[in-house]
MARNU-857667 format. One record per residue (C-alpha): y, z, x. Coordinates in pm, 1 decimal, decimal comma, m for minus. Each point is the difference from the previous one (the first is absolute). Layout:
<rs>
        Y        Z        X
        Y        Z        X
...
</rs>
This chain:
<rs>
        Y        Z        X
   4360,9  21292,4  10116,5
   m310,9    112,7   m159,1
    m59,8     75,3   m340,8
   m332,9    207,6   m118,1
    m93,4    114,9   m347,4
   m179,6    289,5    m15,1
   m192,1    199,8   m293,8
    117,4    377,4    m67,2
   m270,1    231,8     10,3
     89,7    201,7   m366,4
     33,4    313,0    211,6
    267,0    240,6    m33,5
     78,6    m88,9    379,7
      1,5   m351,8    m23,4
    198,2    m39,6   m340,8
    298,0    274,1    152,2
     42,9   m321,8    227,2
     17,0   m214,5   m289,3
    252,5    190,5   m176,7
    182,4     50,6    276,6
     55,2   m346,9     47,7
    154,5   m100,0   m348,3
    237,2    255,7     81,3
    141,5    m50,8    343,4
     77,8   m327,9    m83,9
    237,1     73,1   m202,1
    175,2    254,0    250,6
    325,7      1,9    m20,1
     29,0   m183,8   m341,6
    244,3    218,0   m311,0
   m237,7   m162,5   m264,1
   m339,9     36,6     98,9
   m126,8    348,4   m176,9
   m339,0    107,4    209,4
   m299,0    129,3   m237,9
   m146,1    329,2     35,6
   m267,8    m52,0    297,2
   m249,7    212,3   m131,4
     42,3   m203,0   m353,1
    m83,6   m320,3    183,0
   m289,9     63,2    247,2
   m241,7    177,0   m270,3
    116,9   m299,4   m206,4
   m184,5   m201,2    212,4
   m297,8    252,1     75,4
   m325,0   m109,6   m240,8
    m73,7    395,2    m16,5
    363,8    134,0    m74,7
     60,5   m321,0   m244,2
   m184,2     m0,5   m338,8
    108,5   m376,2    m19,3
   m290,8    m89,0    240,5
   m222,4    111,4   m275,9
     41,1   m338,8   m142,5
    228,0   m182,9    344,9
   m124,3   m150,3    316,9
    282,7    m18,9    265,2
     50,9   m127,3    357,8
    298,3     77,0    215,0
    146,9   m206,0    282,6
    213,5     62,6    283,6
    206,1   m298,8    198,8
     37,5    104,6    373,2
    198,3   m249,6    222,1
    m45,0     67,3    368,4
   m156,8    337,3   m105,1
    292,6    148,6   m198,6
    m10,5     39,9   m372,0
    178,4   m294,0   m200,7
   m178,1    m46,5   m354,2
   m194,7    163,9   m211,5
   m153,8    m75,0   m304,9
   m318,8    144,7   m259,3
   m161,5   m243,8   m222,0
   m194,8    152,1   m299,4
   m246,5   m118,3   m276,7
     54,7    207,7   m367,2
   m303,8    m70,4   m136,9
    109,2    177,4   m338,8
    304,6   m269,5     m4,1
   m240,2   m318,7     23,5
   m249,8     79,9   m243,6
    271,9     51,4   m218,2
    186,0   m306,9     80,0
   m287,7   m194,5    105,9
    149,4   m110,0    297,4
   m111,4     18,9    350,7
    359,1    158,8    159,6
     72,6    186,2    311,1
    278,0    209,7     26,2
    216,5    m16,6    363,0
    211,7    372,5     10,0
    157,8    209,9    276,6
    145,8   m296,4    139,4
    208,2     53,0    270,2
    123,1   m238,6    326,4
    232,8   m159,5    249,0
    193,9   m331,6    m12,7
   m269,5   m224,7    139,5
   m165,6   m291,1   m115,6
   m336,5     50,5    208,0
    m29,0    371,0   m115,1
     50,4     m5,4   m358,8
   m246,9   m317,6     48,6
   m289,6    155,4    167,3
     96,2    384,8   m255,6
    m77,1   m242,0   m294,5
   m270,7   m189,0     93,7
   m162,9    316,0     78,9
     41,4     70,8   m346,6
    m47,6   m294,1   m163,0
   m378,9    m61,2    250,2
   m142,4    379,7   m160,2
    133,8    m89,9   m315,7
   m225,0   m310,8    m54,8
   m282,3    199,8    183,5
     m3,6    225,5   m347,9
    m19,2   m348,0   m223,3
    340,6     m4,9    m63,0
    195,0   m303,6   m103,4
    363,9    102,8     m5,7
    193,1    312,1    121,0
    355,1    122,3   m126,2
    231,0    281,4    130,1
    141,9    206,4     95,3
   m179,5    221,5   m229,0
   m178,9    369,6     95,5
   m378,3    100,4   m143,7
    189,0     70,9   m334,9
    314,5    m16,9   m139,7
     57,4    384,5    146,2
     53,9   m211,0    312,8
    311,0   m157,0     93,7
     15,0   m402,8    m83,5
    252,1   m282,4     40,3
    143,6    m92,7    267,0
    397,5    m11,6     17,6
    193,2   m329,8    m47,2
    319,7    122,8   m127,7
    193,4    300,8     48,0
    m99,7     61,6    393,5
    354,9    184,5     53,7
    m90,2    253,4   m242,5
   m182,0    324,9     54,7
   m348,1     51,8   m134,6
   m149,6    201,3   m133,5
   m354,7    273,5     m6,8
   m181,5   m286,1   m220,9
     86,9   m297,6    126,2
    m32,5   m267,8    302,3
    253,2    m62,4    333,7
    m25,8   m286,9    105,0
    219,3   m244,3    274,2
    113,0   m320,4   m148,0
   m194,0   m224,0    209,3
   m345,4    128,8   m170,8
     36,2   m219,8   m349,0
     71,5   m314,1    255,0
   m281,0     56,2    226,9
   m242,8     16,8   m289,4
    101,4   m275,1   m184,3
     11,1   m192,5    329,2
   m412,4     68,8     m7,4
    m21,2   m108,6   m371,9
     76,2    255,9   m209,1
    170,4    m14,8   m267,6
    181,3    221,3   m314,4
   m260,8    146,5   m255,0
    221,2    231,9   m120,2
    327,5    216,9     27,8
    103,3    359,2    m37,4
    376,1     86,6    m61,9
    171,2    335,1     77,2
    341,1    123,7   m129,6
    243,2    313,5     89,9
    159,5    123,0   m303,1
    292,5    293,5    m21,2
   m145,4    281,8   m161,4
    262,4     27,1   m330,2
    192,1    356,5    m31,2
   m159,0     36,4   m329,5
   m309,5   m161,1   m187,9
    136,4   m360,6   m168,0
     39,7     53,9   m382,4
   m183,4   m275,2    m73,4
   m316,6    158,6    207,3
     92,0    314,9   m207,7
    m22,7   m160,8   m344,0
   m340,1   m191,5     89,8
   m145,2    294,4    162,8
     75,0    180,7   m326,1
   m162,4   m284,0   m228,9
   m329,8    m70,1    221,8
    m26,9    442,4    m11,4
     46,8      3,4   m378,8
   m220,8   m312,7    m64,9
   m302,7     66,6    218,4
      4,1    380,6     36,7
     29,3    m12,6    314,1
    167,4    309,5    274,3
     67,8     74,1    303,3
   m195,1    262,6    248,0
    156,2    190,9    246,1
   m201,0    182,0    265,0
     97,1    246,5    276,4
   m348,9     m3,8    143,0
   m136,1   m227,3    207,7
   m342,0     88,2    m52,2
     40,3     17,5   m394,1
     83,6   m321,1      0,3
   m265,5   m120,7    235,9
   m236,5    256,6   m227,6
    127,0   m169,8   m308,6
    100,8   m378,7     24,5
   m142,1    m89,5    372,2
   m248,8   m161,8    m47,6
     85,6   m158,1   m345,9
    309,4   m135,8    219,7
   m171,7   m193,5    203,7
   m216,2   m150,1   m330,7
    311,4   m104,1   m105,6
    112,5   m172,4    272,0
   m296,0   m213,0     16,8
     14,4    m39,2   m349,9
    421,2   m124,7    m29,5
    m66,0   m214,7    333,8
   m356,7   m179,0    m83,5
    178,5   m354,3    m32,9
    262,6     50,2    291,2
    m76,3   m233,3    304,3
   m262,4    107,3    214,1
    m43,5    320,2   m180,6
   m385,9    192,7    161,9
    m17,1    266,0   m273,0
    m40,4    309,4    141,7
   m335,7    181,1     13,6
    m79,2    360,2    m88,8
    m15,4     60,0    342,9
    323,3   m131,2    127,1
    152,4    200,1   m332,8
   m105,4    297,8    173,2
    151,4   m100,1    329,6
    327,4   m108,5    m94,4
      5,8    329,3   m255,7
    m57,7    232,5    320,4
    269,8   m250,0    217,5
    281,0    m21,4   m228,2
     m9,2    236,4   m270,2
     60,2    310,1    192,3
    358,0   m123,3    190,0
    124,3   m113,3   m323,1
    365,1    131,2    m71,2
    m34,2     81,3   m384,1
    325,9    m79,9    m99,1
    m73,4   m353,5     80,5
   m269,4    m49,6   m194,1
    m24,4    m57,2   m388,2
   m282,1     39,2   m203,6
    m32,1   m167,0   m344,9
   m286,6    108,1   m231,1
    m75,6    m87,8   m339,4
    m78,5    263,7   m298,0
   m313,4     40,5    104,0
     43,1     77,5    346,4
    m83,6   m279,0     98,8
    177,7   m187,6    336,0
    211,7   m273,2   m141,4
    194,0    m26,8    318,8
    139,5     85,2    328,0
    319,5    m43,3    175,7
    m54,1    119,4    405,5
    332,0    m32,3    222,8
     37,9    200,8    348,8
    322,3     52,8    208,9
     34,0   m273,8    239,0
   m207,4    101,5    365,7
    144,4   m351,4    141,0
    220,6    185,7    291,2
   m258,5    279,5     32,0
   m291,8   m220,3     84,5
    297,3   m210,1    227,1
     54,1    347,0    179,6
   m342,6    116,3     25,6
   m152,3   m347,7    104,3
   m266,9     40,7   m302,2
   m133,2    300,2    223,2
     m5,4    346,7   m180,4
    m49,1    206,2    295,4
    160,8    202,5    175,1
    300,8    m60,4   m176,3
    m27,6   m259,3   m243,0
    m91,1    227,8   m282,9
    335,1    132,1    m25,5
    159,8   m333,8    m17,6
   m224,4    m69,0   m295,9
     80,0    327,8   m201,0
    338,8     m1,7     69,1
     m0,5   m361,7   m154,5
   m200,3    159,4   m296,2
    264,8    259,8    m84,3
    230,2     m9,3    175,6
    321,0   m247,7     m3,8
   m100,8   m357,8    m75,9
    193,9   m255,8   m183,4
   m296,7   m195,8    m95,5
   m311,8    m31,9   m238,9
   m281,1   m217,2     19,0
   m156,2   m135,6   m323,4
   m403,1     41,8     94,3
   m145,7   m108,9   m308,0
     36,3     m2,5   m383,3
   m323,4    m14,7   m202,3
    m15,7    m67,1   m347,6
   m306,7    m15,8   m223,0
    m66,2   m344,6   m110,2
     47,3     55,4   m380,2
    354,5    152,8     90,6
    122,8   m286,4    252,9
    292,0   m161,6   m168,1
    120,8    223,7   m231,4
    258,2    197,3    221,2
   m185,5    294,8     69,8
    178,2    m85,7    383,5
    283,9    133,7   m185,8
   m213,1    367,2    m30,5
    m25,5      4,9    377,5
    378,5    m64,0     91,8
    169,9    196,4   m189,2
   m232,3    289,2     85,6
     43,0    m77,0    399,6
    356,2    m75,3    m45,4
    111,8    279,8    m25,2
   m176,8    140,2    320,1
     87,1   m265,1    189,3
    337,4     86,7    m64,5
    m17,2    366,1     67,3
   m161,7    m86,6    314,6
    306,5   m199,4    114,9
   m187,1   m349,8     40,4
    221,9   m291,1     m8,6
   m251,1   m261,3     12,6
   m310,5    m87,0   m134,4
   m296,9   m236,6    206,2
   m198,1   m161,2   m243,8
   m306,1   m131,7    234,3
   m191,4   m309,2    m33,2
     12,2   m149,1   m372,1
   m183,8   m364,3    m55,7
    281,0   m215,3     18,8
   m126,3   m144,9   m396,9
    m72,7    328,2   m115,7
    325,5    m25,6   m208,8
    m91,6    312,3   m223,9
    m31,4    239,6    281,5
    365,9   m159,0    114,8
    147,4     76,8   m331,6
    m27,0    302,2     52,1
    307,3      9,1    239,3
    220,2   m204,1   m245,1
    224,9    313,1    m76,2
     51,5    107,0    415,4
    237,5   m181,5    223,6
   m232,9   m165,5    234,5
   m107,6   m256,2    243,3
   m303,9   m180,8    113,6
     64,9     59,9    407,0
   m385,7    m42,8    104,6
   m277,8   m266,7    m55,0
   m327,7    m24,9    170,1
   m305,4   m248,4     m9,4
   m359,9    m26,8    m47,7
   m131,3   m291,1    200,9
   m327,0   m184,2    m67,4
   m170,5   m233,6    208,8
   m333,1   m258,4    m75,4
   m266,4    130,3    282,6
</rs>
């Protein structure tokens, strides 16, 4: 049987295909949560992506006999290597059958334009930024994912370390139960770190105050508490505008915390949502004509589960339990909200102060997924 590897045109038409792809394979399959379509293909359009700004990308299709059976993109963040110094590709959207001579010819596709750029090494999966989904799943492949994160099969990690790649780093996730009331010993910290740094929480009811107010100083922060995480590509003014006019406005307010300081200044941030795991299962990542509904309903309606986004702290803060600020303000929402369980996303699996964090919640680490790096 014959086995072509094609380029992907980065046309709306073209990428639809692409998507499509990375989800049909996982048809039938309880864990695999679909992204949002749209969300995907302008992610990999150069004039809907701001990332391109400062990103060269290439994406690949694996076609055996004709029919779709791989797909990958391999992309250059220019911003990363003169930071780093290194000369890295990036392999993301990585998606393909059990076969040897596919996931062969997929990566060698991407490995071939990789070293056409100068590049000396490539790692993944990672996206254009760390907006983008990264790791790829070696533990925990019984467990539903979720919005932020990969699906993968369990024969991906041994296919790629068949071709020579091997662990540069790993991510852990854990599910915790959401407690019926805010641990006293969160109480009693949050109290101290208030008192000692005059610190408070905001509370907005407007989604467009709070983009008005703290958007854009959000996203500052972000770059700001992640500079010296793995693979961090601060984010540029532009993309602050994008991701303000993406993700701002579908925010559900009681899920978000807002710490500032006494001068009004952003200190940090706390962002959860209600789980859309089943609704992008029943919608197939699509939101029309009916997948909208699925999504809203998951936003308020019933749902027995919150994701953890992200938690932002500024730098001078980190360590000294201003966490504590966050969770005991979104406890109690949580708990009015009737979640049971908490997602807590990808967390650096030797980032032990961001895993303290969780010391007071019954928990357990049920995910853990991979970034692979190979010598080119």
């Amino acid at each position: 049987m014959a086995i072509e590897v094609i380029k992907i045109n980065p046309r709306r038409s073209e990428l639809k295909k692409y998507v499509k792809f990375g989800i049909d394979l996982y048809k039938g399959n309880d864990c695999f949560v679909p992204p949002l379509v749209i969300d995907e293909i302008e992610t990999l359009m150069p004039d809907k992506n701001p990332a391109f700004e400062y990103c060269d990308a290439c994406s690949f299709m694996a076609l055996r006999d004709g029919k779709p059976a791989g797909r990958i993109t391999a992309i250059v963040n220019r911003c990363v290597n003169e930071r780093t110094g290194r000369r890295e590709a990036r392999f993301g959207f990585v998606d393909f059958v059990d076969d040897a001579e596919v996931v062969d010819a997929l990566f060698l596709a991407a490995e071939n334009w990789s070293r056409s750029q100068g590049m000396t090494e490539i790692i993944g999966p990672m996206g254009f930024t760390d907006m983008d989904h990264e790791g790829m799943l070696v533990e925990g492949f019984d467990e539903i994912g979720t919005m932020a994160t990969i699906y993968n099969y369990a024969y991906y990690p041994t296919h790629l370390e068949r071709l020579g790649y091997v662990k540069d780093t790993d991510w852990v996730e854990f599910k915790m139960n959401v407690p019926d009331k805010v641990p006293d010993k969160y109480m009693r910290i949050a109290d101290i770190v208030r008192n000692k740094y005059k610190l408070r929480n905001l509370h907005y009811t407007s989604r467009k105050k709070l983009k008005d107010d703290y958007g854009v100083a959000l996203f500052e922060l972000i770059n700001r508490a992640y500079d010296d995480l793995y693979g961090y590509s601060p984010l540029s003014p532009k993309q602050i505008e994008y991701y303000i006019d993406k993700y701002l406005g579908v925010l559900r307010l009681d899920c978000v915390s807002v710490i500032v300081d006494e001068n009004d200044e952003l200190a940090g941030v706390g962002i959860s949502i209600p789980s859309f795991s089943r609704a992008l299962q029943k919608s197939r990542g699509k939101l029309l004509p009916f997948g909208w509904a699925h999504l809203l309903k998951a936003m308020k309606g019933a749902n027995d589960t919150v994701d953890l986004m992200l938690v932002a702290i500024k730098p001078e803060y980190q360590g000294k339990g201003v966490n504590a600020l966050l969770f005991s303000d979104l406890i109690p929402a949580y708990v009015k909200n009737g979640y049971k369980w908490a997602e807590s996303n990808l967390e650096l699996e030797d980032n032990a102060g961001v895993q303290l964090q969780w010391q007071y919640f019954e928990r357990r680490q049920h995910r853990r997924r991979r970034a692979f790096r190979k010598k080119l």
